[in-house]
Structure formats: structure tokens, C-alpha cells
C-alpha positions as CSV (number, residue, x, y, z in Angstrom):
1,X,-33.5,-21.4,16.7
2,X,-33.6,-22.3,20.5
3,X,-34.0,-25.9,21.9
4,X,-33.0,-27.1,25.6
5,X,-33.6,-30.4,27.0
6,X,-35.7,-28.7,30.1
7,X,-39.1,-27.8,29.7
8,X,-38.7,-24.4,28.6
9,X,-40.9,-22.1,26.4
10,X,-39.1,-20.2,24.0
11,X,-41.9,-18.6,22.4
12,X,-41.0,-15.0,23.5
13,X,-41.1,-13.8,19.8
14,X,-38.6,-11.3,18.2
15,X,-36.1,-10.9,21.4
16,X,-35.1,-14.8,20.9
17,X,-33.9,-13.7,17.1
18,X,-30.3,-14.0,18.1
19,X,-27.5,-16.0,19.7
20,X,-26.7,-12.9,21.6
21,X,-30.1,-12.5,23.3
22,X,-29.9,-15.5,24.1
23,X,-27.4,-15.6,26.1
24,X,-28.4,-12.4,27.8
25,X,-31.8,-13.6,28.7
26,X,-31.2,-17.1,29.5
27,X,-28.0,-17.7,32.0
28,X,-29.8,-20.3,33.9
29,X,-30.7,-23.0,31.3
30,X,-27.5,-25.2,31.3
31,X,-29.0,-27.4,28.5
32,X,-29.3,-24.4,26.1
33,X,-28.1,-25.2,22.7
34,X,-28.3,-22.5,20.0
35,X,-28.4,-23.4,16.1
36,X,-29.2,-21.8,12.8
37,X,-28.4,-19.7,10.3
38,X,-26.7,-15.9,11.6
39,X,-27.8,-14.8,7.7
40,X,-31.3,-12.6,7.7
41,X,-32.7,-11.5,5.0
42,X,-35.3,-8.7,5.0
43,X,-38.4,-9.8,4.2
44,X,-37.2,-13.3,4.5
45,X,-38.3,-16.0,7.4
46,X,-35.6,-18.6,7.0
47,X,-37.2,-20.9,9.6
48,X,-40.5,-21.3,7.1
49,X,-38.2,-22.2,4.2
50,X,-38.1,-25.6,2.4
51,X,-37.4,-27.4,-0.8
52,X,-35.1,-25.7,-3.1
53,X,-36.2,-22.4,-1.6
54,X,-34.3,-23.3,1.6
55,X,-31.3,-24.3,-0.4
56,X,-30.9,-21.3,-2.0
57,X,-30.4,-19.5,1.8
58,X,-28.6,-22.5,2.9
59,X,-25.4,-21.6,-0.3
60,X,-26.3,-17.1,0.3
61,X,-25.5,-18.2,4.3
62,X,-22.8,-20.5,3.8
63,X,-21.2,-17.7,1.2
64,X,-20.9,-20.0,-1.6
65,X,-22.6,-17.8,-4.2
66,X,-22.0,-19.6,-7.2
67,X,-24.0,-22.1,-5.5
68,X,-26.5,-20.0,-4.9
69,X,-26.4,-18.5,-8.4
70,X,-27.3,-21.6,-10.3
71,X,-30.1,-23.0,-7.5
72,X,-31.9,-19.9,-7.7
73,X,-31.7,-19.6,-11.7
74,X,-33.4,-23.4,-11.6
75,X,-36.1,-22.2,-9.1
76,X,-37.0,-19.3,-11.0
77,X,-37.0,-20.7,-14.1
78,X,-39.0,-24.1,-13.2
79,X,-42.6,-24.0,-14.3
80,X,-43.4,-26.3,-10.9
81,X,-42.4,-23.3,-8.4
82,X,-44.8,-21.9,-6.7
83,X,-45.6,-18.2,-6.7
84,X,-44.6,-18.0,-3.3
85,X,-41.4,-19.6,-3.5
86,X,-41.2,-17.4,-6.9
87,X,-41.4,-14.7,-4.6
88,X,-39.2,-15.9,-1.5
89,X,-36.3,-16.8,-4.0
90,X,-36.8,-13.0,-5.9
91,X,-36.1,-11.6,-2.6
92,X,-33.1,-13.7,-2.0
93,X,-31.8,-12.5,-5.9
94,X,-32.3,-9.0,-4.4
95,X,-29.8,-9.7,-1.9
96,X,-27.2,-11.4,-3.5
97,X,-27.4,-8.6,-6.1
98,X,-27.0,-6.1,-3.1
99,X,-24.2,-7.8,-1.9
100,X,-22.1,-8.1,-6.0
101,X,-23.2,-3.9,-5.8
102,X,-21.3,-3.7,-2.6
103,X,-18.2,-5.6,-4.1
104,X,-18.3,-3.7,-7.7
105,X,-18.6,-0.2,-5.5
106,X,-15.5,-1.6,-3.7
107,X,-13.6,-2.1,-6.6
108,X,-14.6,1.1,-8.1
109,X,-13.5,2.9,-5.2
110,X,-10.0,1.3,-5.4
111,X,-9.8,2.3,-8.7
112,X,-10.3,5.6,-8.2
113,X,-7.6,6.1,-5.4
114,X,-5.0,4.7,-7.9
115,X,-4.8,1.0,-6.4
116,X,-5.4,-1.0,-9.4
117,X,-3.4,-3.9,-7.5
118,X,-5.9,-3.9,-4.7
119,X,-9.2,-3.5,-7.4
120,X,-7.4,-6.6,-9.4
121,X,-6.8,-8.4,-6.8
122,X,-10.5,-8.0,-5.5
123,X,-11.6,-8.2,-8.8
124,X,-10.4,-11.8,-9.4
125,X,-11.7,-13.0,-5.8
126,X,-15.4,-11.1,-7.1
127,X,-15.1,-13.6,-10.1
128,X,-14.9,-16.4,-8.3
129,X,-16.9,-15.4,-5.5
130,X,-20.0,-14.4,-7.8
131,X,-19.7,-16.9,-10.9
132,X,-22.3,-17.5,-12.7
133,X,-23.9,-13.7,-12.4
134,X,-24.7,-12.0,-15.8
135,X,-21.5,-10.5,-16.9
136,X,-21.0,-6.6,-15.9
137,X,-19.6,-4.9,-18.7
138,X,-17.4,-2.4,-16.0
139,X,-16.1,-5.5,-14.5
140,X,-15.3,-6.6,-17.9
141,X,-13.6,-3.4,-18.9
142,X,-11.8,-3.2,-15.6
143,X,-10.2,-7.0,-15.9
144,X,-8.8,-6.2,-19.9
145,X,-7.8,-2.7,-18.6
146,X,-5.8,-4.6,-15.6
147,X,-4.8,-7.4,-18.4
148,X,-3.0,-4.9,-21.0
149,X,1.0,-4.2,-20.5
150,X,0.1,-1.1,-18.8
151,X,-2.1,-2.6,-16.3
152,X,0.5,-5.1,-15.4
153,X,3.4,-2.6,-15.2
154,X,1.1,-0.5,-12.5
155,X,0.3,-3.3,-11.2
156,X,3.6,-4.6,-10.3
157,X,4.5,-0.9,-8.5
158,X,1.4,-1.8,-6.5
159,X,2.8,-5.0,-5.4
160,X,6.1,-3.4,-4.6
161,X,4.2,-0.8,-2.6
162,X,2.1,-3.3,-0.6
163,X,4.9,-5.5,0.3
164,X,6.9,-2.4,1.5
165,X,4.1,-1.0,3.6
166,X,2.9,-4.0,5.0
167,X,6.4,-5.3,5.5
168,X,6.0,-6.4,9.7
169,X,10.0,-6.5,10.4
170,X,10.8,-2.8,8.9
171,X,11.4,-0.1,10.8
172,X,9.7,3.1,10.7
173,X,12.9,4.6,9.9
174,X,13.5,2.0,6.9
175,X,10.1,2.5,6.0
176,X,10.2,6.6,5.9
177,X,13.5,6.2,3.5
178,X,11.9,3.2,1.3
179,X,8.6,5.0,0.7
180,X,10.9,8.0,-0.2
181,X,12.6,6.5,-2.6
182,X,9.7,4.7,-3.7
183,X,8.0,8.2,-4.5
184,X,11.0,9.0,-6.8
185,X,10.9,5.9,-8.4
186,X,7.9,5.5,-9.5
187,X,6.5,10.2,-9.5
188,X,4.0,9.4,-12.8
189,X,2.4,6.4,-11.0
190,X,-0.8,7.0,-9.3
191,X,1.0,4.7,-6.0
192,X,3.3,8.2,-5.9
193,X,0.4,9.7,-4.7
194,X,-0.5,7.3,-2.5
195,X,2.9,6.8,-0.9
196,X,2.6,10.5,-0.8
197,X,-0.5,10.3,1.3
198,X,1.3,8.0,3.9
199,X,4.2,10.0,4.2
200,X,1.9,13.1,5.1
């Protein structure tokens, strides 16, 4: 949204949709002042929101999902919604279920290169990021496989391996021979691999 304290028409449509064009098209208006949401949803016009519609984009564009989780499980289920706020908060559900997709892809894909420290640590952020969602039986799976003894044990040597690579004061040198040593350490853990990748 676009508002100045000079008589200015800002009805120019779609090319006033973002801060950016803004500022691009209109240098000489000293009293500009830009406000809104930076969250669009397709589909969606946030500026034509209201009532517990417009809180439900109010927690998706703030990022507090859990928020956003229980306001849209009242709207839906509320006999007093109408059908077009049924339909405006459906299309909001869409995207938050893109968005928990995206994460559990994430986490997937961490799993599969080995770094189950990574996918748990991501995993417990994506449980308090996305509380309230129907439980996903993966994600279940995942956190008691990253629970057991074994999960902690591989864990732990992907702690050890973070630390070491992220370290800021080591030296390439120290790094080379700590990653080596690493590798010998720890050859049946998936992070030998990994540290093997680095070193290549």
C-alpha cells in the first residue's frame, strides 16, 4: 500500500505492487511512505481481507505459523464463515502446506546426504515452527530414528564435524589435518563421506 501527504494518484495498478517499484517510479514524492505486508499469496488480495480472514495472513506474514494453524482451523470449521472467506482461508491452507512440503523436502534431503545432525536440528525448529499441523508420520519416524542410541551417537560425530568445519579461527592447514583425522575416526559414519567430499 502507497499513501503520501501530497495529492498524488496512486492508482497505476499492478506496477505499484511493491516497495521496490516504488521507489523506482516515484523519486520525487518526499512524503512517500510505504506500508504493508511483503507476503503474496497467489490467488490471494491481502488488501480486500478482513475479519479473521485477514488474521490468518496477518500470523502466515508475520511467520508465526502455529498462529496461523489454529486461526485457520476456527475459520474453517465455524458454521458463520462465509463461503468466500471459506475459500480465501483454503487458499491460505494451500500455502502454508506448500511451505511445511518445502521444510519436510529439506529435511529429507539432509537425510539422505548423511547429515542427520543438520535434518535434527531442522527437524526440531519444523516442530515448533509448524505446531499444531496434522502429525506426518515421516517426520515422526525421522525424530524416534534421531532419538534411539544410534541416532544420538551419529549425531554427536555431526556436531564434532560442524564445529570443526565451521570453526572461524582454524587454519586451512589445521583444518586439512583435523578433517583427516576426522575421516579415520569416524570411516563407518556417513560424515566420513562427507568430510571426504570436502577434502576432494
Amino acid at each position: 500500500n502507497l499513501y503520501s501527504t501530497q495529492s498524488i494518484d496512486f492508482d497505476f495498478g499492478p506496477v505499484w505492487t511493491t516497495a521496490i517499484n516504488a521507489l523506482v517510479f516515484a523519486p520525487g514524492f518526499r512524503n512517500l511512505r510505504i506500508t504493508g505486508s511483503g507476503l503474496i499469496i497467489s490467488g490471494l488480495d491481502h488488501n480486500k481481507l478482513t475479519g479473521p480472514v485477514r488474521a490468518v495472513f496477518s500470523a502466515l506474514a508475520d511467520e508465526k505459523y502455529p498462529t496461523a494453524v489454529s486461526l485457520l482451523t476456527k475459520v474453517m470449521e465455524d458454521p458463520k464463515t462465509t463461503a468466500d472467506d471459506q475459500k480465501k482461508a483454503e487458499i491460505m491452507q494451500a500455502y502454508l502446506m506448500k511451505k511445511v512440503a518445502a521444510e519436510r523436502q529439506t529435511i529429507e534431503q539432509l537425510v539422505a546426504e548423511g547429515d542427520s545432525f543438520s535434518a535434527a536440528t531442522r527437524l526440531s525448529a519444523f516442530e515448533k515452527n509448524y505446531k499444531g499441523i496434522a502429525p506426518i508420520p515421516e517426520m515422526t519416524e525421522l525424530k524416534e530414528r534421531f532419538e534411539s542410541a544410534e541416532g544420538r551417537k551419529e549425531q554427536a560425530i555431526g556436531r564434532r564435524y560442524q564445529t570443526m568445519v565451521n570453526a572461524p579461527t582454524m587454519t586451512f592447514a589445521n583444518r586439512l589435518t583435523a578433517l583427516t583425522k576426522f575421516i579415520k575416526e569416524n570411516s563407518e559414519s556417513p560424515y566420513a563421506t562427507i568430510a571426504q567430499k570436502r577434502l576432494a
